[in-house]
FIKE-118088 format. One record per residue (C-alpha): residue number from 1; residue in one letter; y, z, x. Coordinates in steps of 0.2 Angstrom, whole numbers, plus 5000, padded with zeros to 4 digits. Last residue first. Layout:
 num residuo   yy   zz   xx
 NUM       a    Y    Z    X
...
end
This chain:
 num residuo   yy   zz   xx
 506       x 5093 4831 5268
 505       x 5077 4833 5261
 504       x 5085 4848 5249
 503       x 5105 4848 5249
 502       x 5115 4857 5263
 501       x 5128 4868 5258
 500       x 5143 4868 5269
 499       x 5145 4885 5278
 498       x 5160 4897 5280
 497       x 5158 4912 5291
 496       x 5163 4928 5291
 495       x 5167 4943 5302
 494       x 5168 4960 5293
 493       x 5178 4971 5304
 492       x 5171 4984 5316
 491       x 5175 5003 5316
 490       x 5168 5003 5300
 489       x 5171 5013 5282
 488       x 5171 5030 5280
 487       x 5168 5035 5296
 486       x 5181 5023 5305
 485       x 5195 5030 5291
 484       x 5192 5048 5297
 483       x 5196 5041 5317
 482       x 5212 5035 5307
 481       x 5215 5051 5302
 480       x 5210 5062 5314
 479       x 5222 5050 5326
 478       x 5236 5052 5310
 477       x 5234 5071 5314
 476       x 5228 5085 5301
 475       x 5230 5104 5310
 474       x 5215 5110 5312
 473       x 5215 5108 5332
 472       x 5195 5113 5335
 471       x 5190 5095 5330
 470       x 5176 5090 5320
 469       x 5171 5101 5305
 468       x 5187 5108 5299
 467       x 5196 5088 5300
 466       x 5182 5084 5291
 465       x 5183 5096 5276
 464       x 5203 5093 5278
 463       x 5199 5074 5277
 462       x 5186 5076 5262
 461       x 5198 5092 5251
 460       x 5214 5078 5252
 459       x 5229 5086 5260
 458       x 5230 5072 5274
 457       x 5226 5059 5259
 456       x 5243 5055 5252
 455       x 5252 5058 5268
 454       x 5243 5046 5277
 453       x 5245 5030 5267
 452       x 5259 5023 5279
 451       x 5244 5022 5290
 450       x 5234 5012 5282
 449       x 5216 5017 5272
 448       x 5220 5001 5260
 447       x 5228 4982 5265
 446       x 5229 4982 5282
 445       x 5215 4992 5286
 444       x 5203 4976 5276
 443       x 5205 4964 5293
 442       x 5196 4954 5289
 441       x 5189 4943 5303
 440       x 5189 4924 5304
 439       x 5178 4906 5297
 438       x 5181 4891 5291
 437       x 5201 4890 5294
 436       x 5203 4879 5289
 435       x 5190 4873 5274
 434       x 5178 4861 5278
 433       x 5163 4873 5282
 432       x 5152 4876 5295
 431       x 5135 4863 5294
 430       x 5129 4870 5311
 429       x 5119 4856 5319
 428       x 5104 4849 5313
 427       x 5084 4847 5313
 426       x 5077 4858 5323
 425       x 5089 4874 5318
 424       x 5097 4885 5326
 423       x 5114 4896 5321
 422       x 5124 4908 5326
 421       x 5139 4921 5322
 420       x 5143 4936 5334
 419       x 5151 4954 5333
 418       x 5158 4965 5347
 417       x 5172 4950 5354
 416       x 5183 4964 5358
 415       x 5203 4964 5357
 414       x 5205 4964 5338
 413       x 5213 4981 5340
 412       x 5200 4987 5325
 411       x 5186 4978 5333
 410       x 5181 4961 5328
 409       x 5188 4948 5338
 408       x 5183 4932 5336
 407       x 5172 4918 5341
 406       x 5165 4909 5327
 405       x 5176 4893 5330
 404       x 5171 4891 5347
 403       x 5154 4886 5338
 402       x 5139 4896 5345
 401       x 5123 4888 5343
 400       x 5107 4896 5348
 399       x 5097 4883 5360
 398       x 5090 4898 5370
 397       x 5102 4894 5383
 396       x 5113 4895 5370
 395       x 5109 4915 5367
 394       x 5111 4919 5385
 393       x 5126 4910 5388
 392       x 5135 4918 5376
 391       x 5128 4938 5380
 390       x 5135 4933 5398
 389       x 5150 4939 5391
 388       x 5167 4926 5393
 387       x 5175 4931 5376
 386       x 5174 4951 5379
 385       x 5166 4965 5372
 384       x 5149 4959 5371
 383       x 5139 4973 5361
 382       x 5128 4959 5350
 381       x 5132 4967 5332
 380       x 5125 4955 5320
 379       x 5121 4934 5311
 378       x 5108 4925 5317
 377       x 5107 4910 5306
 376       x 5090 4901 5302
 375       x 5088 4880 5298
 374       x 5069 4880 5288
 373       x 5057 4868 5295
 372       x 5050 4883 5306
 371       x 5036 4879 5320
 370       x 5045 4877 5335
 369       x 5060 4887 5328
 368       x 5049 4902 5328
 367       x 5046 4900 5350
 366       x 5068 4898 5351
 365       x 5070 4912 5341
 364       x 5058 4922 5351
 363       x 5066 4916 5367
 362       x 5084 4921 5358
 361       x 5078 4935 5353
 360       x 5070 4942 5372
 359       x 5085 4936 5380
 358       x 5097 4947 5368
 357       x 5086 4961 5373
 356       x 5084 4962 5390
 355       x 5103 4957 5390
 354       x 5107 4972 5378
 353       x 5096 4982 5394
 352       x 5107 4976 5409
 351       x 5125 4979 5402
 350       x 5129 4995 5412
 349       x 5126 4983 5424
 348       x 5141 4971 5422
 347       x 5150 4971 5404
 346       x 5152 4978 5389
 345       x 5142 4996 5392
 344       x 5122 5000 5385
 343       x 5123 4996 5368
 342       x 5104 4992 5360
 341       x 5107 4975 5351
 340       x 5111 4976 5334
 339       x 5102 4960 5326
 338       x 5102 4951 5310
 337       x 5092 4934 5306
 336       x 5093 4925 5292
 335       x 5086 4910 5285
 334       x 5089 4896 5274
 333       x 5083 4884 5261
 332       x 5099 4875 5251
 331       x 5092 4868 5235
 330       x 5105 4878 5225
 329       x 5106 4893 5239
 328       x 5090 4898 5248
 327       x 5085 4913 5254
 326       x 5073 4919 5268
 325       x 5072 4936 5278
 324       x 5073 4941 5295
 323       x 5076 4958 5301
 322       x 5078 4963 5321
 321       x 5067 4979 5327
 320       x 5084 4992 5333
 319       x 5077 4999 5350
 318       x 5068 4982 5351
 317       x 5050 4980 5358
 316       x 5043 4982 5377
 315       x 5032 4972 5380
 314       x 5010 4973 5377
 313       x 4998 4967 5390
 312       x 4989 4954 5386
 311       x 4978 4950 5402
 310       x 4974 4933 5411
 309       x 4984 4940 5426
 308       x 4998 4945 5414
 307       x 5000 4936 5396
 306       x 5013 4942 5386
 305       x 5011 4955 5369
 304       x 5019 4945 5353
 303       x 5038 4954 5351
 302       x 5040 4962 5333
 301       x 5053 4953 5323
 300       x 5055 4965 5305
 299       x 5050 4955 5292
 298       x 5055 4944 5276
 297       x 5049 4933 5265
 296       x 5051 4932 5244
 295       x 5063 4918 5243
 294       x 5080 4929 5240
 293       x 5090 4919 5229
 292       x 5108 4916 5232
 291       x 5124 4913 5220
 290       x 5120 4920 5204
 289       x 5110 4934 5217
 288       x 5126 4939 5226
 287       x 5116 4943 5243
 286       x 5116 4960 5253
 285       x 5105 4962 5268
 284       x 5102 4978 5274
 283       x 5099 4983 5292
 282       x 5092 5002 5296
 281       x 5097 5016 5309
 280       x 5088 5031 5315
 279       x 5099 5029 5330
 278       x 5086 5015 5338
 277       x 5090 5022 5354
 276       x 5080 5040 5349
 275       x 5066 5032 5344
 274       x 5059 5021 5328
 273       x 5072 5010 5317
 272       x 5072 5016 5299
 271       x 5064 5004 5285
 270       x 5072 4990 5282
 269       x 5084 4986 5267
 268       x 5087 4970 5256
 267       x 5099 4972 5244
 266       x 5104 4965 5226
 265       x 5121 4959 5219
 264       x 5122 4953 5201
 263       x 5117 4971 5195
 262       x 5134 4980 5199
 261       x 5143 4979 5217
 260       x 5150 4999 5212
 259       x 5130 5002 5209
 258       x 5128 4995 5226
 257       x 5137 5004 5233
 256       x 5130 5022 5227
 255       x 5113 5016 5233
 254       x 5121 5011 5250
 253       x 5130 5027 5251
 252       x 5116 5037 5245
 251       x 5103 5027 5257
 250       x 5100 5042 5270
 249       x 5092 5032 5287
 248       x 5111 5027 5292
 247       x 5114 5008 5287
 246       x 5119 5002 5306
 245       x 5119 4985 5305
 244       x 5124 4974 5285
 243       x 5121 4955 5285
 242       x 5131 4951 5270
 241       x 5129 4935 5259
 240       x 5139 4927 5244
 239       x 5155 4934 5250
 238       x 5172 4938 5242
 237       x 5161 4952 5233
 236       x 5158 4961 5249
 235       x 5177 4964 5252
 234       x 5179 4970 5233
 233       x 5164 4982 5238
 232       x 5169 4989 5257
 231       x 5185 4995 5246
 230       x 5177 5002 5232
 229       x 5168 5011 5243
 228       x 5180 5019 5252
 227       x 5185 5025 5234
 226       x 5169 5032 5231
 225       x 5169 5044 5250
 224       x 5151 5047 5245
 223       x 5153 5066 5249
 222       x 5158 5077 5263
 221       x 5162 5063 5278
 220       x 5157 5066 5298
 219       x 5140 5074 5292
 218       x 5131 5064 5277
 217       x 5126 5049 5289
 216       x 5124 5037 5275
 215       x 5133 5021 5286
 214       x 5136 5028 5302
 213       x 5148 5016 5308
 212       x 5147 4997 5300
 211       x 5144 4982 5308
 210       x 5148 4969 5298
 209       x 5143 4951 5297
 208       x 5148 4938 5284
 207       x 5142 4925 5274
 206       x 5152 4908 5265
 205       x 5143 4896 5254
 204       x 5149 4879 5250
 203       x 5147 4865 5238
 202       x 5131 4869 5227
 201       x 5144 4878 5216
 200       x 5163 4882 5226
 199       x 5165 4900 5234
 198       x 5185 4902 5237
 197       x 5191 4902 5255
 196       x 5194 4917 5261
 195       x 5214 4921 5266
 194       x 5223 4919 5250
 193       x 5211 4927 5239
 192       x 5208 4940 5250
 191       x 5227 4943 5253
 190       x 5229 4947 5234
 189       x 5212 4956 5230
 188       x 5214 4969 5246
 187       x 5232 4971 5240
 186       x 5226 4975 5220
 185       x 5210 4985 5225
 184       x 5223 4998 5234
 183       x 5234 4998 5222
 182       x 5220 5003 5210
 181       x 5212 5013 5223
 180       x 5232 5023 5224
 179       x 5229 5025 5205
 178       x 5213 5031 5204
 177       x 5213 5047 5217
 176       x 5219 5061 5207
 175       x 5210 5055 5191
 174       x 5196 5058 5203
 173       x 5185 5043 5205
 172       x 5167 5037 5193
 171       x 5182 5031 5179
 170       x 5184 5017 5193
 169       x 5176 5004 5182
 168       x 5189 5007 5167
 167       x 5206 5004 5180
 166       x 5197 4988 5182
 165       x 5190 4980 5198
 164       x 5195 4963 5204
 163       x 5179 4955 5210
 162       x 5182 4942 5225
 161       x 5182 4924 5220
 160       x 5168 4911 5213
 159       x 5172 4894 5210
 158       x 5164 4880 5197
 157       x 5164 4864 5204
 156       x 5178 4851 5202
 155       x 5187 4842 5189
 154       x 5173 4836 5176
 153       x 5165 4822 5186
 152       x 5158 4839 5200
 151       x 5152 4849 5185
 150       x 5144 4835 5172
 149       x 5134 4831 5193
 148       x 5129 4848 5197
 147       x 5124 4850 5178
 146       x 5112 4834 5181
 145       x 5105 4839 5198
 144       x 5102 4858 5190
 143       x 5091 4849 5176
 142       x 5084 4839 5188
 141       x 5078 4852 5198
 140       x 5072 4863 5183
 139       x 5061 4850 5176
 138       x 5054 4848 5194
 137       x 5053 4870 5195
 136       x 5042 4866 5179
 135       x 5031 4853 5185
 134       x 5026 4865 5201
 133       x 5022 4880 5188
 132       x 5011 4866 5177
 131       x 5001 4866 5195
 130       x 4986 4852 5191
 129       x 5000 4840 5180
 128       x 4994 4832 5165
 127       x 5002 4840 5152
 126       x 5020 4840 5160
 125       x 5017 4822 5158
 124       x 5022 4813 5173
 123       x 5039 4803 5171
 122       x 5042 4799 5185
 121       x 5050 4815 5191
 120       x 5045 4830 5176
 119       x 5057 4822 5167
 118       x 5064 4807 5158
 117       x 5077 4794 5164
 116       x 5082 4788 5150
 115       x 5081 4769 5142
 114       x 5064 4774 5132
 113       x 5077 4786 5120
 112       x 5076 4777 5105
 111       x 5057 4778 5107
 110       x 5049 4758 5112
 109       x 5043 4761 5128
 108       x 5035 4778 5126
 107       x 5022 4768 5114
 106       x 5011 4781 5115
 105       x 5016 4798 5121
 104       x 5007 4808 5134
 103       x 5011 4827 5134
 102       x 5026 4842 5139
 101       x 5038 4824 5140
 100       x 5056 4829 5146
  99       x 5070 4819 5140
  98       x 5088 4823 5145
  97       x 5101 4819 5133
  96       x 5118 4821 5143
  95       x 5134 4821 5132
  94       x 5150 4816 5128
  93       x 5150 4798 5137
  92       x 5148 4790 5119
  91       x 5132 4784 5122
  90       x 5126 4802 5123
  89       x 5135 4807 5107
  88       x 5126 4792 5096
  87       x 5107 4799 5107
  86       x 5111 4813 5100
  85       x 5115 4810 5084
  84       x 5099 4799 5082
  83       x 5088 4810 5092
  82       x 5092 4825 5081
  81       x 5092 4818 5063
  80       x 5079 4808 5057
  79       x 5068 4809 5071
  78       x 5069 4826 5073
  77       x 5070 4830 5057
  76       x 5054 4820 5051
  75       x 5045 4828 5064
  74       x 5030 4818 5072
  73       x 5038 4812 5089
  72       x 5040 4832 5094
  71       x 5024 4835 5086
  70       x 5016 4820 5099
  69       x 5027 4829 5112
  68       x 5042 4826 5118
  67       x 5057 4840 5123
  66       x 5073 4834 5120
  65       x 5083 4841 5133
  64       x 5104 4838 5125
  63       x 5114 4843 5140
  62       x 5135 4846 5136
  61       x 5130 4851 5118
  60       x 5146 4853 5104
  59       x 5137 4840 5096
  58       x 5122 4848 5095
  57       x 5128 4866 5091
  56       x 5138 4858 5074
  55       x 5120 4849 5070
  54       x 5110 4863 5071
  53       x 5124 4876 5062
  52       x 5124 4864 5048
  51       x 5105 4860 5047
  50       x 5104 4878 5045
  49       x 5117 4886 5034
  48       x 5120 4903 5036
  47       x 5112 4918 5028
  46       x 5100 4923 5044
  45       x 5108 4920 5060
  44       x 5101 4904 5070
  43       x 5097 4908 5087
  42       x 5079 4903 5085
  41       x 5087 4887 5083
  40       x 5088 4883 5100
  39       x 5104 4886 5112
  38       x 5105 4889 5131
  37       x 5119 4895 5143
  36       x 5122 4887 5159
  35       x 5131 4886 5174
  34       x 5135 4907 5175
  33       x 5124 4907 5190
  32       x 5112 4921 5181
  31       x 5110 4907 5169
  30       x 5106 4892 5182
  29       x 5094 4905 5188
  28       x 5085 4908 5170
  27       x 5083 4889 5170
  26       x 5061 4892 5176
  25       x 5062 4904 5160
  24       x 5068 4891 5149
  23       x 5055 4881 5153
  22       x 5042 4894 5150
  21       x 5048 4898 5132
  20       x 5051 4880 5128
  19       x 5032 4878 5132
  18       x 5029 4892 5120
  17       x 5039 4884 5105
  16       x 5030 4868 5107
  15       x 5022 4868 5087
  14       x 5040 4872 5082
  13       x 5044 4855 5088
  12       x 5058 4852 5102
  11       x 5078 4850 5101
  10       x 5083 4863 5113
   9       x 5104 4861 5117
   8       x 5111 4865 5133
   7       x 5130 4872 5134
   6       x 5138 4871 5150
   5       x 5143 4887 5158
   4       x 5164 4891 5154
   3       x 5176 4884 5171
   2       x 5186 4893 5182
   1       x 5197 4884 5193
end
């Protein structure tokens, strides 16, 4: 169910104009969440009746914030007009009147509107505060409580699904090429929808991991492989977070992504991993930015040097260095770590180096977790291969929680347990999701790139180019094809998750 953003009505002084400038920057997320949308008689279009248009905004208001001041408790208009109508559509049920005092008021006891609960929290003059930034994220809190709550007593939060792409945003593909991505788009859309559950406001949040294949690395495709793109996109927009392994050290396809993604979604990209095991990879975390905000941290985990007879002496560090950065979701403060351990064989002592390294994170997880207040999920490509890997073990020894209901296959087959899932945290366990199922792999091949598609792409100029270029048999097989598909897109599957938003203190 998709609802319209709730209306929020300024009724302030002229004289505070700049103070309903800065509070209505410090709502500006609530705006990008498509929650609200704001209305003050700036908006007023030249020619029209004023005191009409006020009064018809008002009423149609689902938040009234009456911003008090001593001009604010001055103005004839104000008094006469908008706080009596306001307050006679709060008491009717159809409307929340939110005070918020920008000074100190005499008499606060005695306004029409003493009875509210007024803002910043007990109702501390904004005035009088030392951080006016800190009293502003407070007005913003409990303007966000109060459209959480109109929300939740009006039917249900607001949901977010995948994107469906339009025949008009694929005028970047060959005219050749659109109608089979529309299809395409069209069965990814329908079984997404039916098999991920839909993203609710402040109710749930739902990341994935996917380890993709070369992502950028110009030579096994010619070109940006668009409508590939399009694909990995509408997947991506079923989720609000996505820890990406494996972004080649040429960002074209990523860049070209993300402008398929549009502005909503930003990225957050490392540098190139150093030496020849690192692959001259990157990570990349993409986050749906109405949904999740990016908290200005993040860093590449480099091991501390260890102690050896009374002298540091330095460890070896990570083929791949791991990234971590924070977010937060409504109230919700999180962290993300993703890994791709350095692949040495699935099981036994070809193993032996990924479990140097899987034991070195979860020991450095464990030492951060010590001192962090903020839960963290570890989230990438662990190289386990099958159910009963060591790789497990490791990581819970290291108080990383795995649920059972994380584990699933994520190569093409489905037979290999590549990709993992965790989650520490000092003060709880995992908050998964109530949905059922909570969490799964996408299997995207399904719906796009299949095999019954062959014969529309084996004449295509990209399969033939690559077909040319990487085997000495140049006649086009389905094996080329599907090994074409793995270059394009991934030879893992996104694996996703569903967690429970946790509020603030809780």
């Amino acid at each position: 169910m998709k609802r319209p953003p709730l209306k929020v009505f300024y009724s302030y002084a002229h004289e505070d104009e700049p103070l309903r400038d800065r509070i209505d920057e410090h709502l500006e997320i609530l705006r990008r969440q498509n929650l609200i949308v704001g209305w003050h008689d700036r908006h007023i279009i030249p020619g029209t009746e004023w005191n009409r248009v006020i009064s018809d905004q008002l009423l149609a208001a689902d938040i009234v914030l009456l911003l008090v001041s001593k001009a604010f408790m001055a103005s004839t208009y104000v008094n006469e007009v908008e706080i009596p109508e306001a307050m006679k559509v709060h008491n009717s049920g159809k409307v929340r009147v939110i005070p918020i005092l920008l000074e100190e008021i005499e008499n606060l006891d005695q306004v029409p509107f003493a009875k509210l609960q007024i803002l910043p929290t007990r109702a501390t003059p904004l005035s009088t505060w030392k951080d006016p930034v800190k009293a502003l994220r407070d007005i913003a809190i409990g303007v966000r409580q109060v459209a959480k709550d109109i929300i939740v007593k009006g039917g249900g939060p607001f949901e977010f699904g995948p994107h469906l792409f339009t025949e008009a945003e694929l005028s970047s593909l060959p005219k050749a090429d659109r109608e089979r991505t529309i299809s395409g788009l069209g069965r990814l859309y329908d079984r997404l929808t039916r098999t991920i559950p839909v993203r609710r406001y402040e109710s749930n949040l739902l990341i994935a991991t996917w380890a993709l294949r070369q992502f950028g690395k110009p030579s096994p495709i010619s070109g940006h492989g668009s409508e590939a793109l399009f694909y990995m996109a509408q997947v991506i927009t079923s989720f609000d977070l996505v820890a990406l392994q494996e972004v080649d050290r040429h960002l074209g396809r990523l860049e070209a992504l993300m402008e398929i993604l549009g502005p909503d979604w930003k990225a957050l990209v490392t540098d190139v991993a150093p030496g020849l095991k690192g692959n001259r990879e990157r990570f990349a975390f993409l986050y749906y930015e109405p949904r999740v905000t990016f908290r200005n941290f993040s860093s590449q985990v480099v091991l501390p040097a260890e102690r050896v007879n009374g002298k540091s002496v330095p460890v070896k560090q990570f083929a791949r260095p791991p990234l971590v950065a924070a977010f937060q979701s409504g109230t919700m403060e999180f962290q993300v770590c993703t890994a791709h351990i350095v692949y040495g064989g699935v099981g036994g002592a070809a193993m032996k180096e990924g479990l140097v390294e899987i034991n070195k994170l979860g020991k450095y997880l464990k030492d951060r977790s010590k001192y962090e207040e903020t839960d963290l999920y570890l989230m990438g490509d662990f190289q386990m291969g099958n159910i009963d890997s060591p790789v497990i073990d490791v990581l819970r020894e290291h108080q990383v929680e795995i649920p059972e209901e994380l584990l699933h296959p994520s190569n093409l087959n489905q037979t290999k347990y590549y990709d993992l899932i965790g989650f520490t945290s000092r003060k709880r366990q995992m908050p998964l999701g109530t949905n059922q199922p909570c969490s799964g792999v996408y299997d995207l091949y399904q719906d796009v790139l299949r095999e019954v598609d062959f014969d529309s792409y084996k004449n295509s100029d990209a399969f033939r180019q690559y077909v040319s270029k990487g085997s000495r048999q140049k006649k086009a097989t389905v094996e080329q094809y599907r090994r074409w598909n793995t270059f394009l897109i991934s030879d893992h599957l996104p694996l996703w998750a569903e967690l429970t938003v946790i509020e603030e203190g809780s």
